[in-house]
CHARMM internal coordinates of N, CA and C (Angstrom, degrees):
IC EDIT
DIST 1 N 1 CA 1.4311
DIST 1 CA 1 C 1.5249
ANGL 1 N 1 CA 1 C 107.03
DIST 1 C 2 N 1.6393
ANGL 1 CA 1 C 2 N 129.79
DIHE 1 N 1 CA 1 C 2 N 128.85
DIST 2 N 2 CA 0.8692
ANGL 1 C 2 N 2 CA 139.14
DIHE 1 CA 1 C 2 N 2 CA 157.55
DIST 2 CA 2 C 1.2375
ANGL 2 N 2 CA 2 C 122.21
DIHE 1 C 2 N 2 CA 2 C -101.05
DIST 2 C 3 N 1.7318
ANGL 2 CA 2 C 3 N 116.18
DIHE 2 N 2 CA 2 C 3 N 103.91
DIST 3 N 3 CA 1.3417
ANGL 2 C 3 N 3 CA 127.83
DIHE 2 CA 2 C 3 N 3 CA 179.16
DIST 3 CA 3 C 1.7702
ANGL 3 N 3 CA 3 C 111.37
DIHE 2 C 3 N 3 CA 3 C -80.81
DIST 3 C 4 N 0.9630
ANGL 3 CA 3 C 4 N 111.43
DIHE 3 N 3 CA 3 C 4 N 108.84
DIST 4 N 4 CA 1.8983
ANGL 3 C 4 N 4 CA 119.57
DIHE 3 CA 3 C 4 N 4 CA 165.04
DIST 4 CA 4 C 1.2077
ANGL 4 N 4 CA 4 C 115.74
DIHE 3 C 4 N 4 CA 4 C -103.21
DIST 4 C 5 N 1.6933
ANGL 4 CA 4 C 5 N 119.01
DIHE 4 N 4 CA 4 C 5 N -170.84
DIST 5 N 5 CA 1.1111
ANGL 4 C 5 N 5 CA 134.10
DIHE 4 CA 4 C 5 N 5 CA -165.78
DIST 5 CA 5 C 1.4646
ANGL 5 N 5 CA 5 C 100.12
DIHE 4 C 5 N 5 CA 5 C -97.09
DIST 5 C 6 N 1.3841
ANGL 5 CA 5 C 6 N 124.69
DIHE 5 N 5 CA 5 C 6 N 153.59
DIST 6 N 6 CA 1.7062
ANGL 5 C 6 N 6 CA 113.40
DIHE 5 CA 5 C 6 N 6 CA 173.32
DIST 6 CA 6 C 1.5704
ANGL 6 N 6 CA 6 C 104.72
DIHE 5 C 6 N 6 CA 6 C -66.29
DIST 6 C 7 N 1.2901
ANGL 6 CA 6 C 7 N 117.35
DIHE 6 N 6 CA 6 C 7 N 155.84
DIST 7 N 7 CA 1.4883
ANGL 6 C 7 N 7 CA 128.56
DIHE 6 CA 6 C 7 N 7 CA 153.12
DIST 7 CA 7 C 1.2093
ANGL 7 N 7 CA 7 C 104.75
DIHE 6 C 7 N 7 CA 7 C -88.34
DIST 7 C 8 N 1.5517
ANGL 7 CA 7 C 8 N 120.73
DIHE 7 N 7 CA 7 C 8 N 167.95
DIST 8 N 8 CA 1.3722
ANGL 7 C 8 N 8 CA 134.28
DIHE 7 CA 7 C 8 N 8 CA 146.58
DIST 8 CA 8 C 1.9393
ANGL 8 N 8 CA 8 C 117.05
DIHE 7 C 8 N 8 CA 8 C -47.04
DIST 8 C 9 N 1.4255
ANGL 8 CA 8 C 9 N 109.00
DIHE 8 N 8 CA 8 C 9 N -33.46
DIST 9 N 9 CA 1.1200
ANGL 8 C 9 N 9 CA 131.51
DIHE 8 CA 8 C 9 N 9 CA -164.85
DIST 9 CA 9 C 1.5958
ANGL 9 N 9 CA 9 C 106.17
DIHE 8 C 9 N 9 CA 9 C -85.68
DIST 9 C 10 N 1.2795
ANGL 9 CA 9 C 10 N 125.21
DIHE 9 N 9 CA 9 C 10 N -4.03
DIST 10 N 10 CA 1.2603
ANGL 9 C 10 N 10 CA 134.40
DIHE 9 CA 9 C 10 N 10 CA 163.26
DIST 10 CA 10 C 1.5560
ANGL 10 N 10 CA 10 C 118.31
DIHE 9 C 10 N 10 CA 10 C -104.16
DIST 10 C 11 N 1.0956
ANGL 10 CA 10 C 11 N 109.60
DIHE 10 N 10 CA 10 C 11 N 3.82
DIST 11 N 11 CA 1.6271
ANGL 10 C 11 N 11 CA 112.13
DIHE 10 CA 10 C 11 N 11 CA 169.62
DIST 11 CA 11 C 1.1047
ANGL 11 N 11 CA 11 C 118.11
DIHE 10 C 11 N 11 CA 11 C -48.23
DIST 11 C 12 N 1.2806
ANGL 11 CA 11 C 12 N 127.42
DIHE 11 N 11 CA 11 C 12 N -58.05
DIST 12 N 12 CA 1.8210
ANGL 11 C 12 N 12 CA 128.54
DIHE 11 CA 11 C 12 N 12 CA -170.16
DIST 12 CA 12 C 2.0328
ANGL 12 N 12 CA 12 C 96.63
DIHE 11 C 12 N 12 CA 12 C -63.99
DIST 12 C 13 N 1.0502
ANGL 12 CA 12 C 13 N 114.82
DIHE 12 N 12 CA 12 C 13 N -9.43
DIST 13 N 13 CA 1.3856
ANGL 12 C 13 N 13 CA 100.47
DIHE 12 CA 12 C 13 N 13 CA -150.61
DIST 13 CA 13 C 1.9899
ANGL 13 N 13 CA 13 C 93.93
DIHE 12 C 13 N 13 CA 13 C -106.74
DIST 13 C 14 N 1.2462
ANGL 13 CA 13 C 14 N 110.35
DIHE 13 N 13 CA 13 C 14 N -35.21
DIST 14 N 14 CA 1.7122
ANGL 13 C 14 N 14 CA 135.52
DIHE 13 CA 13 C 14 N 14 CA 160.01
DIST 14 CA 14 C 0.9344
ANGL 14 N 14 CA 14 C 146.21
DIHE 13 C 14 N 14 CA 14 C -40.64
DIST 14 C 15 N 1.6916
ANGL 14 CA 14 C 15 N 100.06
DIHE 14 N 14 CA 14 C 15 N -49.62
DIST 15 N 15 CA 1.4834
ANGL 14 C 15 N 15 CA 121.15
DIHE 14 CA 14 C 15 N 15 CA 179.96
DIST 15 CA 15 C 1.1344
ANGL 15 N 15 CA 15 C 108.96
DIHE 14 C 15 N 15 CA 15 C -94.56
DIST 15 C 16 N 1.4417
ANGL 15 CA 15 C 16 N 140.06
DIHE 15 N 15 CA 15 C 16 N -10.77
DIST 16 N 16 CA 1.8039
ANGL 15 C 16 N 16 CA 105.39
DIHE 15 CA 15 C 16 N 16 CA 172.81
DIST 16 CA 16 C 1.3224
ANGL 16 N 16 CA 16 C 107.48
DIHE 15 C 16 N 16 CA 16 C -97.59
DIST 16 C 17 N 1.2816
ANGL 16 CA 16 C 17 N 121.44
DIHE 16 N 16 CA 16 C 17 N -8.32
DIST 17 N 17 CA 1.4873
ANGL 16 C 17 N 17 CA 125.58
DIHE 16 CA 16 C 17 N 17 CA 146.58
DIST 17 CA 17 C 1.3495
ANGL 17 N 17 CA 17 C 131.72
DIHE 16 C 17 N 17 CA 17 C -25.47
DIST 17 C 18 N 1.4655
ANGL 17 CA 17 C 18 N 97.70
DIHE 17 N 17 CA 17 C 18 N -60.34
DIST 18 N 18 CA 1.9268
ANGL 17 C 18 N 18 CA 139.00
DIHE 17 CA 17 C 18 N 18 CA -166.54
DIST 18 CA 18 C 1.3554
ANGL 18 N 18 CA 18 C 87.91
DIHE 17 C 18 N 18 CA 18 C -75.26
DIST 18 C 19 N 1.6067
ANGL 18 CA 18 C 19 N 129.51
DIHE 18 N 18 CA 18 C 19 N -44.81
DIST 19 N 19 CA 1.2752
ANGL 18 C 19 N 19 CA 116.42
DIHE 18 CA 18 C 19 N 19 CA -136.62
DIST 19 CA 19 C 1.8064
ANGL 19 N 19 CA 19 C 91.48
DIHE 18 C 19 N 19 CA 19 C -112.29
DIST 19 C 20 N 1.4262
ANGL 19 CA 19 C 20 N 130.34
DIHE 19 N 19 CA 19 C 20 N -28.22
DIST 20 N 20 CA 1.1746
ANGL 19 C 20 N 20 CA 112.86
DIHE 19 CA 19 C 20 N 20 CA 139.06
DIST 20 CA 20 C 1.8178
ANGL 20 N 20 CA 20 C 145.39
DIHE 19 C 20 N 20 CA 20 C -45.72
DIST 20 C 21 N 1.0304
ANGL 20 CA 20 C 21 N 98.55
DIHE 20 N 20 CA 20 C 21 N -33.68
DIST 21 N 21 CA 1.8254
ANGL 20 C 21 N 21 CA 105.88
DIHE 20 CA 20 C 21 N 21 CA -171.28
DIST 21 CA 21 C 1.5321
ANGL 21 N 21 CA 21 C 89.72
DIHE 20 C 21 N 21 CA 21 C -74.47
DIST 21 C 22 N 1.8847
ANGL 21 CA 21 C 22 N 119.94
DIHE 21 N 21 CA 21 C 22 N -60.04
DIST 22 N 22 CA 1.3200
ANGL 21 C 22 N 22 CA 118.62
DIHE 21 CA 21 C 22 N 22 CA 169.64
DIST 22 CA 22 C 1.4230
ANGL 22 N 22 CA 22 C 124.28
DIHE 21 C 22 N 22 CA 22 C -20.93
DIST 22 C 23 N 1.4725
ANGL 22 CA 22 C 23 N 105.34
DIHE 22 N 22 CA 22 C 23 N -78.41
DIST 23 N 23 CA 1.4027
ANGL 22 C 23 N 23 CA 129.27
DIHE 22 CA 22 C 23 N 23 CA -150.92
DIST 23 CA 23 C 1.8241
ANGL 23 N 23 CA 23 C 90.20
DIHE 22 C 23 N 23 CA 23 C -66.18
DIST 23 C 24 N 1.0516
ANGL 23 CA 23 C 24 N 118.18
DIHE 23 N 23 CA 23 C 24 N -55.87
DIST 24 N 24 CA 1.7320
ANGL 23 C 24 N 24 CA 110.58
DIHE 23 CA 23 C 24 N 24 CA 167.45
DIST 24 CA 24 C 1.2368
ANGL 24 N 24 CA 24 C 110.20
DIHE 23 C 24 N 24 CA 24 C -13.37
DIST 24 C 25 N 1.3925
ANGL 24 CA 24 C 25 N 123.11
DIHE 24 N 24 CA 24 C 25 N -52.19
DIST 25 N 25 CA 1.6906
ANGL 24 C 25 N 25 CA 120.12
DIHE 24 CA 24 C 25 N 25 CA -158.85
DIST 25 CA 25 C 1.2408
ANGL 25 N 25 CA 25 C 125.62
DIHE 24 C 25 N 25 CA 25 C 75.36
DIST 25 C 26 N 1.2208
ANGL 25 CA 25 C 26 N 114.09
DIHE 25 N 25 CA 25 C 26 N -12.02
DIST 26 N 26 CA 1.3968
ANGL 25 C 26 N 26 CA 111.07
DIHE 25 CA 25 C 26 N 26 CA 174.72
DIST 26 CA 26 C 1.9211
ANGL 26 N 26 CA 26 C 129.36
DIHE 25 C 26 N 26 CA 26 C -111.07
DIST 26 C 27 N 1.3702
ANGL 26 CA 26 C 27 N 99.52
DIHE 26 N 26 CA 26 C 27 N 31.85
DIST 27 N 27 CA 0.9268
ANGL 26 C 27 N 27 CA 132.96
DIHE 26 CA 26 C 27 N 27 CA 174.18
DIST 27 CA 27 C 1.5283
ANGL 27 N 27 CA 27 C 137.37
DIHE 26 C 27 N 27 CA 27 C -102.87
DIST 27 C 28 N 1.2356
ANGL 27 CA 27 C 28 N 142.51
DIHE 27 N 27 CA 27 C 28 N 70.74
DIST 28 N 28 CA 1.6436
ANGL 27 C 28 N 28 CA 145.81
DIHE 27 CA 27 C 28 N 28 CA -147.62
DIST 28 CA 28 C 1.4798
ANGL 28 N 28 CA 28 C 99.95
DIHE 27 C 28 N 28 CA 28 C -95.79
DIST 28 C 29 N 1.6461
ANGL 28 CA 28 C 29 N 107.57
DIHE 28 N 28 CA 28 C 29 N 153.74
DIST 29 N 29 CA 1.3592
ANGL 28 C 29 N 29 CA 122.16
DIHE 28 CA 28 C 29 N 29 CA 155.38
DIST 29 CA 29 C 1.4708
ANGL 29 N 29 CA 29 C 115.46
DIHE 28 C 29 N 29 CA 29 C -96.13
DIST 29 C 30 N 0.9874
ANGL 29 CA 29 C 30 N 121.46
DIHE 29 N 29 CA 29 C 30 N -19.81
DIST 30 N 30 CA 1.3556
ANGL 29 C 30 N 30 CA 127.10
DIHE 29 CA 29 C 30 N 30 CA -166.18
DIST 30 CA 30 C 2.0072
ANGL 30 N 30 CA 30 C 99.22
DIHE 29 C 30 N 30 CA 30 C -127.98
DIST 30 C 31 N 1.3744
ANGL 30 CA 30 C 31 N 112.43
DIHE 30 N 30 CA 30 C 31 N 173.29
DIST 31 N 31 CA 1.2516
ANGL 30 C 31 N 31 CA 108.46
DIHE 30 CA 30 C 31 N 31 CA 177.57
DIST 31 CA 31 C 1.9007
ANGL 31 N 31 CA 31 C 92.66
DIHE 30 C 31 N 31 CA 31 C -88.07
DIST 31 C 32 N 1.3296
ANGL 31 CA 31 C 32 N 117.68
DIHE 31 N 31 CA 31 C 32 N 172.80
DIST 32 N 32 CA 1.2791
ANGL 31 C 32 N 32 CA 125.31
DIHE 31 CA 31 C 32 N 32 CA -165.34
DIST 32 CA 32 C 1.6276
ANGL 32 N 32 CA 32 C 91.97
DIHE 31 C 32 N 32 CA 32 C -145.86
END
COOR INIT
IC SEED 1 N 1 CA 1 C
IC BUILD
């Protein structure tokens, strides 16, 4: 496995990822 940095060029492929775990709500960056 080769782990890198995101590109710009991986956006379409990222975000419905990003935008599931998000949109759940039950997911934090910080403690709450």
């Amino acid at each position: 496995m080769c782990i890198r940095q995101a590109m710009d060029s991986d956006f379409d492929q990222i975000w419905p990822i990003f935008n599931d775990v998000v949109s759940a709500g039950d997911t934090y960056g910080y403690r709450t």
